[in-house]
N, C-alpha and C positions, 0 to 999 in steps of 0.2 A: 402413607408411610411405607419402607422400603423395607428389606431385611440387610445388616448391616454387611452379612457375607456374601449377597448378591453382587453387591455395590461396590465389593472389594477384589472381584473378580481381576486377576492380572494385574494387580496394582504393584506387583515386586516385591512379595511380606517376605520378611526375615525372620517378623519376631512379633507372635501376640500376649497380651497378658488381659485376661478378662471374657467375655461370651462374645460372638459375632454372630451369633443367633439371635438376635435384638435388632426388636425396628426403630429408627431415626426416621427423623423426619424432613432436614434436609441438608446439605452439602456446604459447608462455606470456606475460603482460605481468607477472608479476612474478620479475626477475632470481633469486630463492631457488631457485624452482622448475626453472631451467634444465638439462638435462641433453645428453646427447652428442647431434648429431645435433638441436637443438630449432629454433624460431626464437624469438627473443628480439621484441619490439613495447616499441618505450621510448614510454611516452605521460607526455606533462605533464600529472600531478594537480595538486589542493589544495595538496600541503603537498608533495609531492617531485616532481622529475622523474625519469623514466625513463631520459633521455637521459643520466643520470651514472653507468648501472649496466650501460652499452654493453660495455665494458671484462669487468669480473667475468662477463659473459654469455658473452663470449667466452671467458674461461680456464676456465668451465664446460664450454665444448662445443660452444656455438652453435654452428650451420654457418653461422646467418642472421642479419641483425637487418634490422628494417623502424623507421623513425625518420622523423621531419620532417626533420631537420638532420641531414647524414653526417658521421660525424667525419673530422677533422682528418687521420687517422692512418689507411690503412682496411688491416687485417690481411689477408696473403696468405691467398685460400684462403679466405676467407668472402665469403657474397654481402652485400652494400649494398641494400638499397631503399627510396631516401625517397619519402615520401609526401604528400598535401596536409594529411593528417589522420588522426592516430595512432588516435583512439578511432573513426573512420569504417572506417579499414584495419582496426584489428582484429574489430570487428563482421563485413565483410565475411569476411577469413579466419577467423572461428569459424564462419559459416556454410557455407562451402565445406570448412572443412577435414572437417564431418561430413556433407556431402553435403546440405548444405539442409534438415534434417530440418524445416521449419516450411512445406515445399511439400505434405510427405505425410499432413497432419494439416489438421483446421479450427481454426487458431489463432485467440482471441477475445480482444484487449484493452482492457482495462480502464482508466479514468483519470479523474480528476478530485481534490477535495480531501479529500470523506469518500465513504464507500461503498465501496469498493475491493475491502479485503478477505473482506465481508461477500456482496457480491454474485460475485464469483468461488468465492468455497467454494460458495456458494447453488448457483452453476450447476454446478459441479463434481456436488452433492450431488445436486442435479435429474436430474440427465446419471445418474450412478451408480445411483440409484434407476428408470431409465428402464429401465436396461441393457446400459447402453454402457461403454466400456474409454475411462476420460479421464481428463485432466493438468490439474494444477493447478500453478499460479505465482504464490506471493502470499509476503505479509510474515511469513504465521505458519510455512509449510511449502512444501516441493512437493510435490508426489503424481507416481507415476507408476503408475497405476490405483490398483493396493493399497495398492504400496507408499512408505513416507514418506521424507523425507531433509528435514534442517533448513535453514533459510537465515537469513541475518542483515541483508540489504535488500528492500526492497520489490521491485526492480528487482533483482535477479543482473549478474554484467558478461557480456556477450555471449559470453562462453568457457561457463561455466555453462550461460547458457541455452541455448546450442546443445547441450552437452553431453546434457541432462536429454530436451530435446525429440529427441535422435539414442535416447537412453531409450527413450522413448513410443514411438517409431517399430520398435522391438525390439520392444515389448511389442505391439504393436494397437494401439494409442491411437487412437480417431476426431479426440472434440475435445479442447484445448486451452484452459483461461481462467487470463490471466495479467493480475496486475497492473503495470500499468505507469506510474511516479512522474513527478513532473517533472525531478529529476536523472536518470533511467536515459533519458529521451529528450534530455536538454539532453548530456550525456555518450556519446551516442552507442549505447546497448547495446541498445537494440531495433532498430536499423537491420539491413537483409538479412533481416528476418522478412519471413512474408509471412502477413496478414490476413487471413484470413477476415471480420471485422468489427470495429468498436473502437464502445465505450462510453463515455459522458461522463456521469458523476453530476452534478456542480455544482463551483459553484468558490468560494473563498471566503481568508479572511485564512492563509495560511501561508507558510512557507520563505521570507520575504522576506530572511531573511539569507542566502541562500544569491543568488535571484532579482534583490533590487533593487528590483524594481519590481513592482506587481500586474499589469502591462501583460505584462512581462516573463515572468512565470511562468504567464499566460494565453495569450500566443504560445507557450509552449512545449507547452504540453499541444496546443495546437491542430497540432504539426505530427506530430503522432499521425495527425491524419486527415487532411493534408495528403496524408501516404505513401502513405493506400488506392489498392488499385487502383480501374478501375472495376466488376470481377465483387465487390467486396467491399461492405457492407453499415457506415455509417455511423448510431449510434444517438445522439441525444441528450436530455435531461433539458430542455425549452422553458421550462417554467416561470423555467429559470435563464435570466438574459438570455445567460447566453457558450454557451448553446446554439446561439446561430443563428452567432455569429460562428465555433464549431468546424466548421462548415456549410460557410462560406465558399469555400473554393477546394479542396474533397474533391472527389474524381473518383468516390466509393463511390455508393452510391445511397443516399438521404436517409430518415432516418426519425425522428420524434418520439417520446416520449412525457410525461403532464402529468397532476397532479391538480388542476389550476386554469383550464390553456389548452385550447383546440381542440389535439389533435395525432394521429398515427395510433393511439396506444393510450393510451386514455384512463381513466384508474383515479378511485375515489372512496372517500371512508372512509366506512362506515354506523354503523358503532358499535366503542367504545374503552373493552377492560378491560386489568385488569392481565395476564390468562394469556391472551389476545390481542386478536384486531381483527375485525372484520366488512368486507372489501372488496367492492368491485363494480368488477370489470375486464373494459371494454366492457361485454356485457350482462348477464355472469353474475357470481352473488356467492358468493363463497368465505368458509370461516373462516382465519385465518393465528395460527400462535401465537407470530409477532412480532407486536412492537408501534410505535407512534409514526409519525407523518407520514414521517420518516427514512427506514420501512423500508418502507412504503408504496411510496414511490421506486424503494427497492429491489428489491422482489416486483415491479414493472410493468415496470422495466429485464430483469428473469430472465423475465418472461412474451412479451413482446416478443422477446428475444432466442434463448432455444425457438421460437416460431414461426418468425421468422426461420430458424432452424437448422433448420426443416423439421418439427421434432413435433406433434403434433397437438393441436388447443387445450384439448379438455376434456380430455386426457391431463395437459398444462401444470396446468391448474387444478389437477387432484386430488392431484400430485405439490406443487404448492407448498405443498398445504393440510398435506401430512407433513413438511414442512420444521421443523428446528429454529434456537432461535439458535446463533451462530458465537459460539465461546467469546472472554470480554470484552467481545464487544459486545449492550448491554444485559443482560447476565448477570445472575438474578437468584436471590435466594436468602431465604426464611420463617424467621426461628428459631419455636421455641414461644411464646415472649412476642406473636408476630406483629408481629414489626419486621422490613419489608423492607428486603432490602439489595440495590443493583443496582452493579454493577460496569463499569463503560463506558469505552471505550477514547478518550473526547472527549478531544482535547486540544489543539484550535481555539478559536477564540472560536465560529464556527457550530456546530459540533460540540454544544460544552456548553449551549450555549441548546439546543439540539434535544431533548438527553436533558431537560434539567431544562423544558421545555416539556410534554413530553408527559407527565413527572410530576407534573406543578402541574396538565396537563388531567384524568387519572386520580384524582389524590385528592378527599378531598369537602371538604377544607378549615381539617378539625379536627384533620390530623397536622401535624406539623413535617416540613420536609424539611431534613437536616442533608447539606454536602456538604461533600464533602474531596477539596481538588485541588490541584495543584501544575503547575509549569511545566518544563519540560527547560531545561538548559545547554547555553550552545554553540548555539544557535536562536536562531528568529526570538524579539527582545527586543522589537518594537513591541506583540506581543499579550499580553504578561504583564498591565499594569493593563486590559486589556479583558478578559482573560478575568477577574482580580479583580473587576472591576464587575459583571460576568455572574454569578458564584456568589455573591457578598455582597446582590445585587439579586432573584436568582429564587431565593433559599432565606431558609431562619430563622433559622438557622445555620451558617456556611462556616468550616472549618477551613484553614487555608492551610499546605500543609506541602513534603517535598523532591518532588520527581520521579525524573527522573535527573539531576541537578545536573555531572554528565561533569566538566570541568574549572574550573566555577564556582563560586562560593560559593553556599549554602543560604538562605544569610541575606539575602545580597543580592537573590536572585532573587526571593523573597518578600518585601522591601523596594520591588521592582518591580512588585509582582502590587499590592500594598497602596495604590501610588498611584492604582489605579483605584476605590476603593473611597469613596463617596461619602458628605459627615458623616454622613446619617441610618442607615445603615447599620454606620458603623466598629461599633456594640456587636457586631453582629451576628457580629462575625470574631475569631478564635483565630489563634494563632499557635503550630504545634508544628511544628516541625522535623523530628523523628525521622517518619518516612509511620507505622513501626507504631506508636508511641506515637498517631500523630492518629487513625489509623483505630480504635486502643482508645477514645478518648477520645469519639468518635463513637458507639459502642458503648452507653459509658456513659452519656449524654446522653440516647438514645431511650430513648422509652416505650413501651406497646405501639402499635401501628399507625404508629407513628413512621417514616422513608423515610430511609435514608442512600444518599448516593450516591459511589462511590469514584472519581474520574476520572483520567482521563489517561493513564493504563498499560495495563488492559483485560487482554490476552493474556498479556502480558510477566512473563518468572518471575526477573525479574534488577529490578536498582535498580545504577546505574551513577556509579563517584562516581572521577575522576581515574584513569580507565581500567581501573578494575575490576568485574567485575559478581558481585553475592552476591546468594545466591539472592532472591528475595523476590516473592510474589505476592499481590496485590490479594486474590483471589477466596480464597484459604484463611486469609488473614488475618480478613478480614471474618466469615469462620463460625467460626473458631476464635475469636476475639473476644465472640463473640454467644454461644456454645455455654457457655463461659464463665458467662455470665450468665443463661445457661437452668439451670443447676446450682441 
């Protein structure tokens, strides 16, 4: 058990009523979880507040609750703590309540609108093949060295990740690379970390349902590196203009990197196949058996931030050159007919030009590129006819089908993707509903040397429709479809 004023340390109190000299036992902001002895954190979400489940916390056991607004009624014998900021407070007590485990570690995050996931497994991968005992924090999993546990955000809420990274600190852990979204910083759950350094890939059209404004969700990622210290290390992508602006008011120490501009680590492409690429970063030239301008990006952010982290350069090199891809992104797969299938987690409008960019630079011009994409429910709905315009435009053939449609209709969403889609083009577009029906039907269509590209989903082994998820994956579907027709 903890003392309750340890654990309240920097939490923004306003206002106590009761002892904070009292040990609890542990931390929860969701009321279910509450038990004897716990403290209860009522924070206002989305769609419920916390502050209406004050009550139920207490006939569970609470000893505590910490709240913006004290109730009306404050039970003898429990302590009161309001605060200026529910999701700020509980960030701070997730950190203290596990002793700060993000002090004892070189924590490394990551942010922007693609790349994310790709380049934290990378480094993680990098790290592990070095030698090192290190954490990962991303969309698909955690790591704590060996071992795996699942996650369902990009961003965890600050109970988790403290939780995971007090883990890492059990095990050895050195470094740390975690991804970090624009909700889990606008939300509060990376606050009380402490950096080692923070990454910025690029930024580009998403979550404006959520953000409002592209202003809005570009300040937010920038107070990422607002937080650095100054012992911490600040990387950016220049070539993106919101490079210089995540720059702005960091206290870290400044570092570039670009395939296009002057900046401190400067990369170039030599040559582009399909089983990978020919880079030159700074002087020396590696092979990578990624591919596309995309991941270019991404290899010189992982090479940069290895040095940074102290490794040594041509160690760096030779370690990226055994690097493989992160499952879904650019995933790809030969049947015997020699129809490739790539599987890619785009489901931006940048995103999707990038993969079907590097595909239209790879082919020689005499395949078809057939893609099938869809849009998620409940999202940002400005980018459904851009990304429509985007697949109908840089392919032969675009199949338009679900995603994860969550609480929306199928039909509609694809109804929205179609208004981007411009006269010269409409032949060009299918309309199936069903994802496995489209992705068969894609199947069928190719010939040999033909390119399909499956988007939007990538990793994801779920298809999500009014709150439920059934199994379903891009990448086994697409072989089992092909295999099929290798018969």
């Amino acid at each position: 058990m903890k003392l309750l004023k340890d654990i309240l340390y920097k939490a923004g109190i306003t206002a106590v009523s009761g002892d904070t000299n009292v040990l609890v036992n542990h931390v929860h902001f969701d009321s279910r979880k509450v038990g004897m002895d716990d403290v209860f954190v009522a924070i206002k979400g989305l769609t419920t507040d916390g502050h209406q489940y004050i009550d139920k916390a207490v006939e569970q056991g609470a000893k505590a609750i910490v709240c913006e607004e004290l109730p009306k009624v404050l039970v003898n014998g429990i302590t009161y703590v309001e605060v200026k900021n529910s999701q700020s407070a509980l960030a701070m007590m997730a950190s203290n309540f596990y002793g700060n485990p993000s002090k004892n570690l070189k924590l490394v995050g990551v942010t922007g609108t693609n790349g994310k996931t790709t380049v934290t497994t990378l480094l993680y991968n990098l790290f592990k093949n070095a030698g090192y005992k290190v954490g990962l924090i991303s969309t698909i999993k955690i790591m704590v060295d060996d071992k795996e546990y699942p996650t369902s955000h990009t961003t965890p809420d600050s109970l988790t990740i403290n939780e995971y990274l007090n883990k890492m600190n059990e095990e050895g852990v050195e470094f740390c690379f975690m991804e970090v979204s624009s909700h889990g910083i606008h939300q509060k759950r990376a606050e009380g970390l402490h950096f080692e350094g923070a990454i910025f890939t690029n930024l580009s059209h998403d979550h404006l349902d959520y953000h409002k404004s592209f202003a809005e969700y570009r300040d937010t990622k920038k107070k990422l590196f607002d937080g650095l210290s100054k012992s911490a290390f600040a990387l950016v992508n220049i070539d993106d203009k919101n490079g210089l602006v995540m720059l702005q008011n960091t206290q870290a120490k400044k570092y570039t990197y670009a395939l296009k501009s002057y900046a401190d680590y400067r990369g170039q492409i030599l040559e582009h196949q399909f089983n990978g690429q020919l880079l030159k970063i700074e002087e020396n030239e590696l092979w990578s058996k990624l591919i596309g301008d995309f991941n270019a990006y991404n290899l010189l952010a992982i090479y940069a931030t290895a040095d940074l982290l102290g490794l040594e350069k041509m160690e760096i090199l030779r370690l990226i050159s055994e690097l493989e891809n992160v499952d879904g992104r650019f995933q790809y797969y030969i049947s015997k007919k020699k129809i490739t299938a790539i599987v890619d987690y785009a489901h931006t409008p940048d995103a999707l030009k990038n993969v079907l960019t590097t595909i239209n630079t790879l082919r020689t011009g005499n395949e078809n590129v057939i893609t099938v994409v869809g849009c998620g429910g409940d999202r940002d709905k400005s980018k459904r006819p851009v990304m429509g315009h985007i697949a109908s435009e840089m392919s032969n053939h675009a199949i338009f089908t679900s995603d994860n449609p969550r609480t929306e209709s199928p039909s509609r969403i694809i109804e929205e993707m179609e208004a981007g889609v411009e006269p010269q083009n409409a032949a060009k577009v299918l309309i199936i509903e069903n994802r496995k029906q489209a992705i068969k039907t894609a199947c069928k269509l190719a010939v040999p040397k033909d390119i399909i590209l499956v988007a939007g989903k990538g990793h994801e082994t779920y298809q999500e429709t009014n709150g439920v998820r059934k199994e379903f994956d891009d990448f086994k579907e697409v072989k089992k479809a092909l295999a099929e027709l290798d018969k």
